[in-house]
C-alpha positions as CSV (number, residue, x, y, z in Angstrom):
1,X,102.4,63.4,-33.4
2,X,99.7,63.8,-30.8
3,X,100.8,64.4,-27.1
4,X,100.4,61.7,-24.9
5,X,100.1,63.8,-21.2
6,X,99.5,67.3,-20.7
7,X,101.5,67.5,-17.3
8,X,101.8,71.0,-17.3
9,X,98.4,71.6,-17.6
10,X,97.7,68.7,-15.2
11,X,100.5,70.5,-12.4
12,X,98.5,73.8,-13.1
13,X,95.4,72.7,-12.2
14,X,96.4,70.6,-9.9
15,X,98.3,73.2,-7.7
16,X,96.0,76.4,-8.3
17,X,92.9,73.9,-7.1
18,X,95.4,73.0,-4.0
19,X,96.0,76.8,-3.2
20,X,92.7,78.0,-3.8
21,X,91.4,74.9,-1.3
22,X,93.9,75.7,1.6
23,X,93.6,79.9,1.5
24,X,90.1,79.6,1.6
25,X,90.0,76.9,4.4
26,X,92.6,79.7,6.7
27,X,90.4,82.3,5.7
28,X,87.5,80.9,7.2
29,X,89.0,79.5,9.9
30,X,91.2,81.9,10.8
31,X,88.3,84.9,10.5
32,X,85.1,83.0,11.4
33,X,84.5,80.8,14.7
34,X,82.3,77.7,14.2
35,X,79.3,78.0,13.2
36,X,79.0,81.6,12.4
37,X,77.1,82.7,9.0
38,X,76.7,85.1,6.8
39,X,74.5,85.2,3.3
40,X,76.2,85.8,0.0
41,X,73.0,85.0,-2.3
42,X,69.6,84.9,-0.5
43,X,67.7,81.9,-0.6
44,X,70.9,79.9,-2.2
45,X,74.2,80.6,-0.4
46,X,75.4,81.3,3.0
47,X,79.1,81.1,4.2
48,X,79.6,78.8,7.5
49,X,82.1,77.5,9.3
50,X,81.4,74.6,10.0
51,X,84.1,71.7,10.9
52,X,84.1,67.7,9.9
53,X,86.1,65.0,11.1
54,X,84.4,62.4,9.1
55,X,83.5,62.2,5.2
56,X,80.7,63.8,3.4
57,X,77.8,64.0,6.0
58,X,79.9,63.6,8.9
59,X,79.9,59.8,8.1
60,X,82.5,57.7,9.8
61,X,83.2,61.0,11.7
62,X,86.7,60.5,14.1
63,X,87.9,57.6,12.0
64,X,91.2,59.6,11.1
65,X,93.6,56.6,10.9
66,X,90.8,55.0,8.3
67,X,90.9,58.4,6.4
68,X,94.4,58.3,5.9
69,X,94.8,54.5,4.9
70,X,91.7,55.5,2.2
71,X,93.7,59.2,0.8
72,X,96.9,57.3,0.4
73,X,95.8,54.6,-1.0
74,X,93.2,56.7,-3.4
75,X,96.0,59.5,-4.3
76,X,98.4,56.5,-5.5
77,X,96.0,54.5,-7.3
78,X,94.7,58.1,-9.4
79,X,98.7,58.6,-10.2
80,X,98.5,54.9,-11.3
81,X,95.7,55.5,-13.4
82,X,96.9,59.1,-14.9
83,X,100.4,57.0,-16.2
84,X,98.7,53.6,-17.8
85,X,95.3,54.7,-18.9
86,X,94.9,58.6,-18.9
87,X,97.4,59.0,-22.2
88,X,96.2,60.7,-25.1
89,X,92.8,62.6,-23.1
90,X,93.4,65.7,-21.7
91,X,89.7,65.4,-20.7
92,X,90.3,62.5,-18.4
93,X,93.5,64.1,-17.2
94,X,92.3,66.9,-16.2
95,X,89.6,65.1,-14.8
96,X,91.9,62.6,-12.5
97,X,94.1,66.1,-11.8
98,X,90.8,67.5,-9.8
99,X,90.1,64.3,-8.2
100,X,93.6,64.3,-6.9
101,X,94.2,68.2,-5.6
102,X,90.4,67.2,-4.3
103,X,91.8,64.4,-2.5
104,X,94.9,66.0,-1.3
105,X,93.4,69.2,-0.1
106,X,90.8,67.3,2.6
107,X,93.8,65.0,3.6
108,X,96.3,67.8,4.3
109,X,93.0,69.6,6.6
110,X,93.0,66.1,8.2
111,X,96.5,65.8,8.9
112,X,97.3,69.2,10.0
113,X,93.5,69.5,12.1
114,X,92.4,66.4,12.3
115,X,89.8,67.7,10.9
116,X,87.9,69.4,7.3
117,X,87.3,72.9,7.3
118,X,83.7,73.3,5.4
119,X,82.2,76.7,4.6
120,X,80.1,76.5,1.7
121,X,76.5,76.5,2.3
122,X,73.7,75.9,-0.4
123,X,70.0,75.6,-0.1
124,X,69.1,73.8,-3.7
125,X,65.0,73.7,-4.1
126,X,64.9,74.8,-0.7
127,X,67.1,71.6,0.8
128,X,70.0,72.4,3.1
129,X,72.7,70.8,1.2
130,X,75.4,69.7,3.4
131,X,78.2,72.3,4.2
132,X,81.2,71.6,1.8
133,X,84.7,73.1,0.5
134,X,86.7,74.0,-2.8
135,X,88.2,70.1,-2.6
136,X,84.8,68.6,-2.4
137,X,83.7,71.1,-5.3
138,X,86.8,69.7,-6.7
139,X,86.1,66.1,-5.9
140,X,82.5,66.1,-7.6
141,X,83.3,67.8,-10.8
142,X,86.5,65.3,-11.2
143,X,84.0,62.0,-11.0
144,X,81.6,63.8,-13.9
145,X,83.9,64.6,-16.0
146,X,84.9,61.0,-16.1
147,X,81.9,59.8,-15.9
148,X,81.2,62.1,-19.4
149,X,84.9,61.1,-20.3
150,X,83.9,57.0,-20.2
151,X,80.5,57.3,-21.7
152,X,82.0,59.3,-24.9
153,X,84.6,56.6,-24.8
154,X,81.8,53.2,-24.6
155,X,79.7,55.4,-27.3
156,X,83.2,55.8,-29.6
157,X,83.3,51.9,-29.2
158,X,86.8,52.2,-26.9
């Protein structure tokens, strides 16, 4: 009989993606002031602090009460999703399990700070990538692997 949710596995990743998030958002803000530097891997990766009261970008920057309208309605709906549809793929579990710590990471900066702590600094082909966090990372890699997830799925005819 194949097992229809991996919860466990969904919790763990879930919650070591959560801690990971919030210890490095204290350590950086709790060691750093805004705006300070420093480079890990020349050329590719510098640590700032760097603050953001909006989304990625700093779009709709101070529009907290939007922001957490959006998280709750975004966190429910990918709980939603993980019961009726997610059954039977660990893939797209785990997928919807990074979107969510993603989610819940930024909101929990928002509510308690009003505001994202961002420290993660990348120069990609020599473009200064926009200063993001272990729930962005989060975030991003949850959307491909359901992207991959649904085009598997379309190509198995599902």
């Amino acid at each position: 009989m194949k097992r229809q949710y991996y919860i466990g596995t969904s919790l763990f990743i879930a919650i070591i993606i959560l801690i990971l998030d919030q210890v490095t958002k204290f350590v950086i803000a709790s060691s750093m002031r805004i705006g300070d530097s420093f480079e890990v891997i020349p050329g590719f990766l510098n640590i700032t602090s760097h603050r953001n009261n909006g989304a990625a970008w700093g779009i709709l920057s101070g529009k907290m009460s939007f922001f957490f309208i959006i998280t709750l309605i975004i966190l429910i709906v990918l709980v939603v999703f993980y019961i009726k549809e997610a059954k039977n793929n660990l893939f797209m579990q785990i997928a919807l399990s990074l979107l969510f710590a993603g989610a819940l990471g930024n909101f929990i900066d928002r509510l308690f700070h009003g505001e994202v702590v961002d420290f993660i600094d990348t120069y990609i082909f020599g473009y200064n990538f926009p200063i993001f966090n272990v729930a962005d990372s989060s975030l991003t890699i949850g959307v491909i692997l359901i992207i991959i997830t649904l085009v598997i799925d379309v190509k198995k005819g599902k």
